[in-house]
C-alpha positions as CSV (number, residue, x, y, z in Angstrom):
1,X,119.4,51.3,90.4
2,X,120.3,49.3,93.4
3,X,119.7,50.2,97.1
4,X,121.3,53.2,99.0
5,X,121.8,54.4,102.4
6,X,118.7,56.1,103.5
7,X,116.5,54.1,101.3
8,X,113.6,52.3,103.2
9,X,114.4,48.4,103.3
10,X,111.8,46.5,101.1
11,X,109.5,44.8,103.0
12,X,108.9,41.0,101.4
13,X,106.7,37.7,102.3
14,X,108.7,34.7,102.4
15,X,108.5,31.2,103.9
16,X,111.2,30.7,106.4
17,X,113.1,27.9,108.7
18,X,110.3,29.5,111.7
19,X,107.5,29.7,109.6
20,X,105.9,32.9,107.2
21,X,107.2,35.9,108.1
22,X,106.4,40.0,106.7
23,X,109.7,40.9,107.2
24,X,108.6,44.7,108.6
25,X,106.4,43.0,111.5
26,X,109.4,40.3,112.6
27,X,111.6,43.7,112.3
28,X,109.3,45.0,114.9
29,X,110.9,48.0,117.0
30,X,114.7,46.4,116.4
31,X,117.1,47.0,114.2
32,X,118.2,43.8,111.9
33,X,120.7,42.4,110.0
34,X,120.2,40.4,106.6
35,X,122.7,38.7,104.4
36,X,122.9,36.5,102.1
37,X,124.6,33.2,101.1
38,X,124.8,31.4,98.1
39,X,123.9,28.2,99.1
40,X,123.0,25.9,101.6
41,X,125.6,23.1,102.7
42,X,128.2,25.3,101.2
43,X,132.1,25.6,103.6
44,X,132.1,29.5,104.1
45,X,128.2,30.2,104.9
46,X,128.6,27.4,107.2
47,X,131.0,29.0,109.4
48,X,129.2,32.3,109.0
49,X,126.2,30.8,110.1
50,X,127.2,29.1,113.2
51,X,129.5,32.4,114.2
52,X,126.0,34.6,113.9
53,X,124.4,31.9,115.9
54,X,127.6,32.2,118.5
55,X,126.9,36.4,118.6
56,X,123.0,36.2,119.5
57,X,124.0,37.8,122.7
58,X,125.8,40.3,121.1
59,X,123.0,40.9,118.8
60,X,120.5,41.5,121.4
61,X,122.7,43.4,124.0
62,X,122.4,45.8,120.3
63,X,119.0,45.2,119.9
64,X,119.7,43.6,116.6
65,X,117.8,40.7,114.4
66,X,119.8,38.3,112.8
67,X,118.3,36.9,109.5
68,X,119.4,35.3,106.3
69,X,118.7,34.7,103.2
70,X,119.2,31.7,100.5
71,X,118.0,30.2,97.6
72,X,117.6,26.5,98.7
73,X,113.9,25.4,100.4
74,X,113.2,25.2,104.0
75,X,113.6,21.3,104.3
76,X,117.1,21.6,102.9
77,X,117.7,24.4,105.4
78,X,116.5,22.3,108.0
79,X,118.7,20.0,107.5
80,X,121.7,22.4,106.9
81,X,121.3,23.7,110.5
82,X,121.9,20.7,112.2
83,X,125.1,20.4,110.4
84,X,125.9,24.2,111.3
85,X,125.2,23.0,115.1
86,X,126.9,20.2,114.9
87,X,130.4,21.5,113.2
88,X,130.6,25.4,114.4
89,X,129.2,24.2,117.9
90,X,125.9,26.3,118.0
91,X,122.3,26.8,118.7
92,X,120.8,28.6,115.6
93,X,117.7,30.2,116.6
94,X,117.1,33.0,113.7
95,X,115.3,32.4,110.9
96,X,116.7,31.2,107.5
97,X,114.6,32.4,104.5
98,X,113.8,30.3,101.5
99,X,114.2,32.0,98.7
100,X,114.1,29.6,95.4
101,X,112.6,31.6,92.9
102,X,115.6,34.6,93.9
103,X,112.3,37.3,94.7
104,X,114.6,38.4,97.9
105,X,117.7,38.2,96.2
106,X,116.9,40.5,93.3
107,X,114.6,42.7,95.5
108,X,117.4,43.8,97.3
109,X,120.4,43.4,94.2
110,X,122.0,40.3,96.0
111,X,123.1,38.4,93.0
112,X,125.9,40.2,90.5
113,X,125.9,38.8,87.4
114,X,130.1,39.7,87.1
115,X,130.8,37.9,90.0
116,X,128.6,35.2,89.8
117,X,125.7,34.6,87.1
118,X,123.0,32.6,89.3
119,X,124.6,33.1,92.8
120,X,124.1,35.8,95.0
121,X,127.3,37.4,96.6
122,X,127.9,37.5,100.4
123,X,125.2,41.2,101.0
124,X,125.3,42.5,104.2
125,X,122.2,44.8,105.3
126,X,122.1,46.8,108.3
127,X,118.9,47.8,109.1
128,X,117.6,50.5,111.7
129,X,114.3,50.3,113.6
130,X,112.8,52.7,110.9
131,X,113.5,49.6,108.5
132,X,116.0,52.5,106.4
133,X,119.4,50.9,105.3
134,X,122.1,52.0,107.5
135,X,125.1,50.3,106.1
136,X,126.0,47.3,103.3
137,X,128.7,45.7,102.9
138,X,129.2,42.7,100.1
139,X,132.0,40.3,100.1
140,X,132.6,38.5,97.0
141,X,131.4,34.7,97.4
142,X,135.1,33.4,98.1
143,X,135.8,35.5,101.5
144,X,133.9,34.5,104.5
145,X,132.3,38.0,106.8
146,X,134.3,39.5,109.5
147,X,131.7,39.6,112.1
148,X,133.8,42.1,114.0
149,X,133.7,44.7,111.9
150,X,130.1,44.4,111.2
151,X,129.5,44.6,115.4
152,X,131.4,47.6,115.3
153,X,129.5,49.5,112.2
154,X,126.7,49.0,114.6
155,X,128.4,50.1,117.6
156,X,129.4,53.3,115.5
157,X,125.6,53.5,114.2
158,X,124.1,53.6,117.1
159,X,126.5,55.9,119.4
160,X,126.6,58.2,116.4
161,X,122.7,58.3,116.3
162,X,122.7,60.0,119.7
163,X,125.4,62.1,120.2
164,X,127.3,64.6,117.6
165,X,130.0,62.8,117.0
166,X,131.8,60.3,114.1
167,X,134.4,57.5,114.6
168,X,137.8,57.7,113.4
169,X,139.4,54.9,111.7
170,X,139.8,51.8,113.2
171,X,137.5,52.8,116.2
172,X,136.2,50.3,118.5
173,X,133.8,50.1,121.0
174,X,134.9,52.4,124.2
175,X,137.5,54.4,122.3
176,X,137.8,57.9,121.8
177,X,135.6,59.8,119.3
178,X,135.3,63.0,116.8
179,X,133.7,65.8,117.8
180,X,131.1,67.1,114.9
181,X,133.1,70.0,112.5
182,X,129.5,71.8,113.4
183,X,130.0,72.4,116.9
184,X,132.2,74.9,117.7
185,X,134.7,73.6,120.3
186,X,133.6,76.1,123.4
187,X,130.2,74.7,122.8
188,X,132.1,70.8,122.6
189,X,133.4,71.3,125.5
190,X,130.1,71.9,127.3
191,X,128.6,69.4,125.9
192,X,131.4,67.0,126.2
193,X,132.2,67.3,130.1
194,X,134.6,64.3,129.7
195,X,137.2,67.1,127.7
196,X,137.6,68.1,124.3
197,X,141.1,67.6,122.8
198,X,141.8,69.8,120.5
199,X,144.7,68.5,117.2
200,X,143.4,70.7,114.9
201,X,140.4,73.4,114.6
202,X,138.7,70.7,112.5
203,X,139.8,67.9,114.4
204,X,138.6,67.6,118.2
205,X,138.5,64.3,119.9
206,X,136.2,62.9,123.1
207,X,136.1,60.2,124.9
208,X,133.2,57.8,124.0
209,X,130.2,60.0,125.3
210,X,127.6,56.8,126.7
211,X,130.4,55.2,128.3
């Protein structure tokens, strides 16, 4: 049975591009994000490594880890950054794990044997400072991340872990949210002194609470 949200993220040993890492103490108190490529020196996990590299202030404004995972050696991903730094214009400074013999890849289900037999796919972990699994997300090997979208899950993550409220579709950062179905709208509208709009008895809306 694979992982599921609410499951406690595996910790693992493994040799990375900064040296040897627990991957619970490098978590420390932040959140983090791993994913996985299937390759080094490959088109797409190029780009997706220089446009992580590009976010790092992003990242930390969310108190968010970047790390990633792939099958090739530390030398090779050595080598591979400077390429990522020299094509996608970056400064990667997270940590690339080595991870021939697959122990991170099957540990957390990253290779499916439908789509690709020895590769893993493109896994997505979100990650809270509890190390439990927020949110995954797996693109097949062909389609390159949308780093947007994966900001905004966190955005929505976070917001969400402090106030009772969910985000409707398509939200984005600063945008007007749902009020909880638990909370009965006079309470809502206490506790939202921004306004409450009511569309229907299950459906209240309120602008972004932290903002």
């Amino acid at each position: 049975m694979g992982l599921r949200l609410g499951d406690e993220a595996p910790n693992f040993q493994a040799e990375t591009t900064q040296g040897n890492i627990d991957f619970h103490q490098w978590m420390g108190d932040k959140w983090a994000i791993l994913y996985s490529h299937p390759a080094d020196f490959t088109p797409v996990c190029t780009t997706e490594i220089g446009r992580t590299a590009n976010l790092k202030t992003e990242f930390e404004q969310r108190g968010v880890k970047p790390i990633v995972v792939s099958v090739d050696g530390v030398e090779d991903h050595k080598k591979w950054i400077v390429d990522v730094n020299e094509t996608q214009h970056a400064d990667v400074q997270f940590p690339i794990i080595a991870d021939p013999n697959r122990n991170v890849a099957t540990l957390y289900d990253m290779i499916h044997p439908n789509a690709d037999a020895t590769a893993t796919v493109r896994s997505v972990f979100i990650i809270d400072a509890n190390k439990k699994i927020r949110a995954t997300i797996t693109y097949p090997p062909s389609t390159g991340r949308n780093f947007n979208e994966i900001l905004r899950v966190i955005d929505s993550l976070q917001l969400t872990d402090g106030y009772s409220v969910a985000t409707p579709a398509d939200w984005k950062d600063g945008e007007d949210v749902v009020v909880s179905p638990k909370i009965p709208t006079e309470e809502a509208r206490t506790r939202f002194p921004k306004g409450v709009t009511e569309i229907k008895p299950y459906l209240r809306m309120t602008p972004q609470p932290n903002k």
